[in-house]
N, C-alpha and C positions, 0 to 999 in steps of 0.2 A: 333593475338588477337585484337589488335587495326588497325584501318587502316592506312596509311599514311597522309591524309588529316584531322582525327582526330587529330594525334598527331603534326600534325602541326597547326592545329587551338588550343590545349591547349597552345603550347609552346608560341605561341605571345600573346595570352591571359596571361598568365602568368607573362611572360617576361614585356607585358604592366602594369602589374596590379601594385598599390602601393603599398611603402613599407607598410606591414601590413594588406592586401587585399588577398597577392600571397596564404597564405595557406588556403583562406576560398575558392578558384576554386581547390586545393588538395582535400580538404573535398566535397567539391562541387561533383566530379568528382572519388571520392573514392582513388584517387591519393597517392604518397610516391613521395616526390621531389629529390628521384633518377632515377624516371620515366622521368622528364619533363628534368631535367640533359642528360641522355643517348639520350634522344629524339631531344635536343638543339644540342648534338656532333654530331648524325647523319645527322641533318639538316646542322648544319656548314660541314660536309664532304659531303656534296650532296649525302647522301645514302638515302634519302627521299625522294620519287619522289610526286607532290601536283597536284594542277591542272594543265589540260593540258590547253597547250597555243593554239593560233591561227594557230600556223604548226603541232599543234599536237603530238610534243614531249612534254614529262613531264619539268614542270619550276624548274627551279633551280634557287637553292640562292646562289652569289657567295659566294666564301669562306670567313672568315675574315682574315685580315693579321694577323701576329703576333701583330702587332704594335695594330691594332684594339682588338684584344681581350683584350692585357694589357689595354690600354683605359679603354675598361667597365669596367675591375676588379678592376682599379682603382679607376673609378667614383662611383662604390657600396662600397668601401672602404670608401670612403672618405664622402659619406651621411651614413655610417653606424657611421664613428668616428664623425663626425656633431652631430648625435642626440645622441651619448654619452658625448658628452662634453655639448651639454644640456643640458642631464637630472645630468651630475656633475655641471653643475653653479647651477642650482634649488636647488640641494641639501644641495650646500654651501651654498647656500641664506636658506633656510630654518633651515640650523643649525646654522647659524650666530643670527639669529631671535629667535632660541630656546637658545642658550646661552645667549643672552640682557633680555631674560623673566627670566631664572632662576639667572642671577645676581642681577635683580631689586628686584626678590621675593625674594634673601636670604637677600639683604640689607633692605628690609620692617621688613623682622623675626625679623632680629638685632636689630631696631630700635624700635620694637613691644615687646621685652622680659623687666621684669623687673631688675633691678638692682642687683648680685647676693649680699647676703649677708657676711660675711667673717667672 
């Protein structure tokens, strides 16, 4: 269905794209990112044959090591808990901010109500 030079020009495309960019070349491309998945294992097991080279056999991409693949999954892990521990500081700041507004306003109510009578 696809050819092999397609699917390897999405997958670096992909793989290059920002976090937050990668699903708009899915959409782009009418894509399911179990496509560009199946596509990345076949390219890492050299079952992808791309352009030919200068001798005329198909190029290949070495394999990655073990060691390399934990690498990446690591380095996606670790920009993935980064921008969650972001958007948790933001949040904290933001609710620290919403709790100082709601203590000030209930200390104005307090000070703003008349004396009750007995």
């Amino acid at each position: 269905m696809f050819s092999p030079e397609y699917k390897l020009a999405i997958v670096a495309e992909y793989e290059n794209a920002p976090n937050g960019e990668k699903g708009a070349v899915l959409r782009r491309e009418g894509l399911y990112s179990s496509h560009v998945i199946e596509w990345a294992r076949a390219r890492d097991a050299g079952l992808l044959g791309g352009d030919e080279t200068d001798t005329g056999g198909p190029a290949r991409r070495p394999k990655r090591t073990a060691e390399e693949v934990e690498l990446a999954r690591l380095r996606r892990q670790n920009e993935k808990l980064q921008a969650d521990l972001k958007k948790t500081r933001m949040a904290l700041d933001i609710m620290g901010k919403a709790h100082a507004l709601l203590e000030e306003l209930s200390e104005s109510v307090d000070d703003d109500l008349p004396p009750k009578a007995s």
